[in-house]
C-alpha positions as CSV (number, residue, x, y, z in Angstrom):
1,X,0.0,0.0,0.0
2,X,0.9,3.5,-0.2
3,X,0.9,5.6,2.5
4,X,1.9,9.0,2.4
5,X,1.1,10.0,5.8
6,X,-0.4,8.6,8.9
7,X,-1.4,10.1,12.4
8,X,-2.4,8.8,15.0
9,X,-3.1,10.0,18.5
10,X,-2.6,8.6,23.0
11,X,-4.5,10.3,25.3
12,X,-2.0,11.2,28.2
13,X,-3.3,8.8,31.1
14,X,-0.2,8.2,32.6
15,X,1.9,4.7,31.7
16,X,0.1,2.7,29.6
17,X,-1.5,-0.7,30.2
18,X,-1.0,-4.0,28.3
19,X,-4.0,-3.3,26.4
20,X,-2.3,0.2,25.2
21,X,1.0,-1.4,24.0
22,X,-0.7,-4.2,22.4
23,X,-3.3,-2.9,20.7
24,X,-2.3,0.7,20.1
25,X,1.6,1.2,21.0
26,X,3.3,-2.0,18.9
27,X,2.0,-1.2,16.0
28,X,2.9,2.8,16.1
29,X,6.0,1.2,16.4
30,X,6.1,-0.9,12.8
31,X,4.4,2.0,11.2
32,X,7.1,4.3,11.8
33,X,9.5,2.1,10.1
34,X,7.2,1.7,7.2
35,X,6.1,5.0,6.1
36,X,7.5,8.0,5.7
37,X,5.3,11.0,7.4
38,X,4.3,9.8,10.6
39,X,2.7,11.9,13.2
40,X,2.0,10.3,16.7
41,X,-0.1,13.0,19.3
42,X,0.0,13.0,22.9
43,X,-3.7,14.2,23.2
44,X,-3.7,16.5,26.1
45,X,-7.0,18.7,25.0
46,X,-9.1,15.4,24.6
47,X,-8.3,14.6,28.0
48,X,-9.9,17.3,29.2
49,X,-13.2,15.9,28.4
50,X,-13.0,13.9,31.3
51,X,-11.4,16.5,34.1
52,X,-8.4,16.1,36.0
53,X,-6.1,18.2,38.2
54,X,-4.1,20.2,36.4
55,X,-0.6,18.5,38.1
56,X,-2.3,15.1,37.5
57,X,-2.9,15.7,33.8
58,X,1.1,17.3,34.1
59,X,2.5,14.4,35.1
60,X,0.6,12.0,32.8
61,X,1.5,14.0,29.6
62,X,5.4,13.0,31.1
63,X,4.6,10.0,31.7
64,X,2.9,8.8,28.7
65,X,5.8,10.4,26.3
66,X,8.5,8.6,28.8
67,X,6.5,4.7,28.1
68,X,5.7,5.3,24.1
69,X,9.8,6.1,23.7
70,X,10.6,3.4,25.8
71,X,8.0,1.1,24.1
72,X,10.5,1.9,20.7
73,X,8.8,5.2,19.2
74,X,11.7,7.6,17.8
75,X,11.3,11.0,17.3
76,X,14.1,11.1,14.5
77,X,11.5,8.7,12.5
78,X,8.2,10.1,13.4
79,X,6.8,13.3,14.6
80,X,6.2,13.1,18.6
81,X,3.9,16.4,19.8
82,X,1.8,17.3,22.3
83,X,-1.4,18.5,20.5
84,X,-2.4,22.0,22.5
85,X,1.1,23.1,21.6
86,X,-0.3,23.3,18.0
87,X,-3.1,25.7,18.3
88,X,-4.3,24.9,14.4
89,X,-5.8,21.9,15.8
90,X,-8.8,24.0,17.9
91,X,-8.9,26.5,15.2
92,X,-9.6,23.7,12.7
93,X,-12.3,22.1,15.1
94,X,-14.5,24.8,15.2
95,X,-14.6,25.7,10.9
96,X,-15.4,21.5,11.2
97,X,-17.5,22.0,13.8
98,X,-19.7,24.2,11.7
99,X,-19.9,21.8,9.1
100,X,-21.1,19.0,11.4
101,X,-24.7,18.6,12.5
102,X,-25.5,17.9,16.4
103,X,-27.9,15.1,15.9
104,X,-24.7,12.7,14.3
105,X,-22.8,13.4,17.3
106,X,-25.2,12.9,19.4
107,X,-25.8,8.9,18.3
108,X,-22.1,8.5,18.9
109,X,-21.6,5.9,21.9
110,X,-18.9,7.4,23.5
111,X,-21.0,10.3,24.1
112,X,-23.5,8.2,25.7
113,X,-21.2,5.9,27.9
114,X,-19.2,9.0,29.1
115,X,-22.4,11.3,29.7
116,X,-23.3,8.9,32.3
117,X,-20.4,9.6,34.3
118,X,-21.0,13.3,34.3
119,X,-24.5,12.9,35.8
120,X,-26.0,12.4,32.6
121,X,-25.4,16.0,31.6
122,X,-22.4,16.6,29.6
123,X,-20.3,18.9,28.7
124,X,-19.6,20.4,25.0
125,X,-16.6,19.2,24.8
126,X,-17.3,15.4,25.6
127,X,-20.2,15.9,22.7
128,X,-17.6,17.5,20.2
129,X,-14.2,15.9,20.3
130,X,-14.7,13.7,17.9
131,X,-14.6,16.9,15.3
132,X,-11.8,17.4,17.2
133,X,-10.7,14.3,16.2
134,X,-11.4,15.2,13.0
135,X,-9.8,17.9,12.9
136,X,-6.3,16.0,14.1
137,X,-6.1,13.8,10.9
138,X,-7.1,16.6,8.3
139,X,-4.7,19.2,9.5
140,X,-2.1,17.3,8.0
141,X,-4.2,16.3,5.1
142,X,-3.4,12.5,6.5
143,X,-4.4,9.6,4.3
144,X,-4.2,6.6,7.0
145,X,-5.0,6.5,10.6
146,X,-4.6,3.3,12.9
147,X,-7.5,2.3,15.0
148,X,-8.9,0.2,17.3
149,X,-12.4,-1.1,17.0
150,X,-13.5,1.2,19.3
151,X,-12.4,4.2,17.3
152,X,-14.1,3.1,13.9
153,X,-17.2,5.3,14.0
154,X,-14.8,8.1,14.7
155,X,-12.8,7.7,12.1
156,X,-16.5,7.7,9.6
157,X,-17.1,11.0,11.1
158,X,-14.0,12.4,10.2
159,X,-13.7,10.7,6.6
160,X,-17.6,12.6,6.1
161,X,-16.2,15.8,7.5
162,X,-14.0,15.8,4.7
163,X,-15.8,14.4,2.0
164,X,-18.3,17.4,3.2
165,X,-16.0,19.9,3.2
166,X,-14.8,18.6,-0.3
167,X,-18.0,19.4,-1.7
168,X,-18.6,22.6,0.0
169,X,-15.0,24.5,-1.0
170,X,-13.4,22.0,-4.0
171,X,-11.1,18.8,-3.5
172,X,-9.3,19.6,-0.4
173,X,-8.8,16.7,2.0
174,X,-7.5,13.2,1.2
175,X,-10.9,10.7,2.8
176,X,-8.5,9.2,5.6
177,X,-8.9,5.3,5.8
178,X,-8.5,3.2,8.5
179,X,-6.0,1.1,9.3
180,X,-7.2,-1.7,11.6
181,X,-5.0,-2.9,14.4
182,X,-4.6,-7.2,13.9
183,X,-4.2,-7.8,17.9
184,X,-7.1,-9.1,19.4
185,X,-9.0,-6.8,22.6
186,X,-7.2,-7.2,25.7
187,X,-10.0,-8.2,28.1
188,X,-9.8,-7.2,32.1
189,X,-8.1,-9.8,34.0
190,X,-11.1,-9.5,36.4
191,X,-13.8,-9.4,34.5
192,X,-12.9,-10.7,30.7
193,X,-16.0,-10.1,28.8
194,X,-15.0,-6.2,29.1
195,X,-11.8,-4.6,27.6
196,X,-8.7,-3.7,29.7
197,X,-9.0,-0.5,30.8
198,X,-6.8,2.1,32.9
199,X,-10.0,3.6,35.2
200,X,-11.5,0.0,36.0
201,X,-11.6,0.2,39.8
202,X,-10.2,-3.1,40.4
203,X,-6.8,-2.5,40.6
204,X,-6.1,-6.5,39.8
205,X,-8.0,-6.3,36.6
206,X,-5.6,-4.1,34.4
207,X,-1.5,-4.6,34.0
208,X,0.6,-1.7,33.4
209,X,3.7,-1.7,30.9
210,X,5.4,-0.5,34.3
211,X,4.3,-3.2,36.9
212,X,6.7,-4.9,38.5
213,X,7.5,-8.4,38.1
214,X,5.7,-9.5,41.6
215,X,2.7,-7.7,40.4
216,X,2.5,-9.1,37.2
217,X,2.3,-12.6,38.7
218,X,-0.2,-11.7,41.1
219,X,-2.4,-10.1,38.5
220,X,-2.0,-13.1,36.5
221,X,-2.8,-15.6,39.3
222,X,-5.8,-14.2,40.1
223,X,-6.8,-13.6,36.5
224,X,-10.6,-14.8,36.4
225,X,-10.7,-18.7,33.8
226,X,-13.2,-21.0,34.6
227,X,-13.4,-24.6,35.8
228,X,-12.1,-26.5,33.5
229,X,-8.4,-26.9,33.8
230,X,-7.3,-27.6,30.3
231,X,-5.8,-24.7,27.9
232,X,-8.0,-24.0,24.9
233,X,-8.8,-20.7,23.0
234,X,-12.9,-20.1,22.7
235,X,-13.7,-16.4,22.9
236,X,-17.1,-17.0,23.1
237,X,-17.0,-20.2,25.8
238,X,-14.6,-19.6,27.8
239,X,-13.4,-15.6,27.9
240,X,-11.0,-15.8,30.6
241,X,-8.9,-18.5,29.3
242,X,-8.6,-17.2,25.8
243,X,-8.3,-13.9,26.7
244,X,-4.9,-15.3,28.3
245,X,-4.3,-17.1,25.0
246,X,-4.7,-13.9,23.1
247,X,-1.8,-12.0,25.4
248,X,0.0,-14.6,25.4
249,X,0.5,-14.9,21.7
250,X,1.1,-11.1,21.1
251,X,3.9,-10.6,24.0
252,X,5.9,-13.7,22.2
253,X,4.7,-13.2,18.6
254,X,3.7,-16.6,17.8
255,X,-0.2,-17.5,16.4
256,X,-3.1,-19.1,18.7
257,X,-2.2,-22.0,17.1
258,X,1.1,-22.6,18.4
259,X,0.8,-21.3,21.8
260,X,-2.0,-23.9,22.4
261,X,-0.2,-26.6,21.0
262,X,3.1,-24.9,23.5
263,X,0.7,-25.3,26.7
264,X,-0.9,-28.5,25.7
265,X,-0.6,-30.8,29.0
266,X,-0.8,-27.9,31.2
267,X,-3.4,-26.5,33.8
268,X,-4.6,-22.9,33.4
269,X,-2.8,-22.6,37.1
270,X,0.1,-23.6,35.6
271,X,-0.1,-21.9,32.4
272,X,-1.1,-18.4,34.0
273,X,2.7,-18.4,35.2
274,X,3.8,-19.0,32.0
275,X,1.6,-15.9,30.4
276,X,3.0,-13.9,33.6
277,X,6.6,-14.7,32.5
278,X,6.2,-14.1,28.9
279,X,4.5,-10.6,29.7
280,X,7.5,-10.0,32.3
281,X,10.4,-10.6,29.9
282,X,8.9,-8.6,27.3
283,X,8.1,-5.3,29.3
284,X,11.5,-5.7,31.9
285,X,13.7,-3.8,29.2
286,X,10.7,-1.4,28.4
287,X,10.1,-0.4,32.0
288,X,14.2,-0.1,33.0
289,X,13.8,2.5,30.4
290,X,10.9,4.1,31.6
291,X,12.8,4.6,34.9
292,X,15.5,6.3,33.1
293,X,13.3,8.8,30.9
294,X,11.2,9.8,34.0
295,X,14.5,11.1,35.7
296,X,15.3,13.5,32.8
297,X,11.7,15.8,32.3
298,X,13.6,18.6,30.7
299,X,14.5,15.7,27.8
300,X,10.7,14.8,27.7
301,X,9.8,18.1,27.3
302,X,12.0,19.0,24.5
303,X,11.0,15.9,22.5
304,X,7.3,17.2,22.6
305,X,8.6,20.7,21.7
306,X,10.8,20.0,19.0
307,X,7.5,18.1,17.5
308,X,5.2,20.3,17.7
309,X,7.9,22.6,15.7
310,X,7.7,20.2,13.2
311,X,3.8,19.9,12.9
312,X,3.2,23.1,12.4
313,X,5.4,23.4,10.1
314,X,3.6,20.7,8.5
315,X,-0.3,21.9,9.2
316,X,0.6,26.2,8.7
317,X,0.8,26.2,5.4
318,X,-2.3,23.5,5.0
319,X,-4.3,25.8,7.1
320,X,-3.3,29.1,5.6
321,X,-5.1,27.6,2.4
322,X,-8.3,26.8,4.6
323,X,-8.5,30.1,6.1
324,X,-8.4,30.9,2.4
325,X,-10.8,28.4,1.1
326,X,-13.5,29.6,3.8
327,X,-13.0,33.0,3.5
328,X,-11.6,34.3,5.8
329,X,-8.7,35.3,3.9
């Protein structure tokens, strides 16, 4: 395929979890070795949408930069930026924002899972960051975006944004496909018919790139399976087990197939150490590294600086033509 230029965005929640690395972080990773114009955003103005304290949502933006370099990300192959440092992204928003028509946003089902949690009310900005979204890819007129599942209907609003812009003011934007991540959902340890997830509030249920080895093995010992001792791989039958399965094969790279035919013989209490193991020697490197980039914040700030230079250098002259298109200029 030809890609000529792909963006895709983390929202700064502090180190992330195995879920993160494997379904998002991994394959940020590859792409940056693949394709020329990469741009990878820490999305600190999304994470406003649900609040924080402003020296929580400090340290997370550190943090989160300190575990995607360490997970392999370089910064002389990609561009690395924190998003509010490039202001084009708001501006963008609202022109897109005027374009986009409330009843579409609101059948999105982020913006009624969310709502709930902010007594049913909601803010704007949990109703319109998805144009913000928007908005992210077509600044850089970006023709591929990797996604998760969970992302997908985002990604259609964006790729109608454009197509409706298109028709509005002339061929503009490139309609940004998707690129679908291959790694199956990490489920909860806890509870694995629901994705692993940074604000569940069982702290066994979700493993951080940055646990410790102990950790890791308790979380994995008291991972939820089922009553039948035998290691087989039925997402449907038995979540728990395959869900292990699944992790299993993506920390050492091999397919279902030959991790079960690896565990055959073994109990799930025996072969819960041996997923615990696998996910240990993979991240032990990863979080020594961590360690080290946490100490040295003046280097993590630079990094998202020196980006952001390089995006808008990238989206200026892309947006000087909008203004223009619009009228504004």
């Amino acid at each position: 395929i030809v890609m000529d230029r792909i963006f895709s965005g983390i929202q700064p929640t502090g180190t992330p979890h195995l879920g993160n690395y494997l379904g998002a972080i991994q394959n940020w990773v590859n792409l940056q070795e693949e394709c020329s114009s990469v741009l990878y955003s820490i999305m600190d103005m999304h994470s406003l949408t649900m609040p924080k304290e402003p020296s929580v949502l400090r340290q997370n933006i550190l943090d989160t930069t300190a575990a995607v370099l360490a997970c392999g990300i370089d910064p002389k192959k990609c561009f690395l930026f924190r998003q509010s440092l490039v202001p084009e992204h708001a501006e963008l928003a609202w022109i897109l924002g005027c374009l986009t028509n409330v009843p579409r946003l609101l059948r999105l089902p982020q913006w009624k899972m969310k709502r709930a949690s902010q007594n049913n009310e909601g803010t704007v900005g949990l109703l319109t960051y998805p144009v913000l979204q928007a908005a992210d890819i077509l600044l850089y007129k970006s023709t591929h975006v990797p996604v998760g599942e969970d992302q997908v209907l985002h990604l259609e609003l964006a790729q109608d944004i454009a197509q409706h812009f298109n028709k509005k003011y002339g061929e503009f934007f490139p309609v940004p496909k998707a690129i679908l991540s291959t790694t199956k959902k990490i489920k909860s340890l806890r509870d694995p018919t629901v994705k692993m997830s940074k604000s569940d509030p069982q702290k066994l249920a979700t493993v951080n790139i940055a646990d410790s080895p102990d950790e890791i093995v308790l979380k994995f010992r008291k991972a939820v399976t089922d009553f039948t001792s035998e290691v087989t791989y039925d997402p449907d039958g038995r979540p728990g087990v395959s869900n292990l399965v699944s992790i299993h094969a993506a920390v050492t790279g091999l397919s279902i197939k030959e991790v079960l035919h690896q565990s055959a013989g073994l109990d799930t209490a025996h072969y819960k150490m041996v997923v615990a193991e696998s996910v240990i020697q993979k991240f032990a490197p990863i979080r020594n590294e961590i360690k080290k980039l946490q100490e040295d914040t003046s280097h993590l700030i630079k990094v998202l600086e020196d980006g952001a230079e390089k995006a808008k250098e990238l989206a200026a002259p892309i947006y000087q033509e909008i203004r223009r298109l619009v009228g504004f200029q």
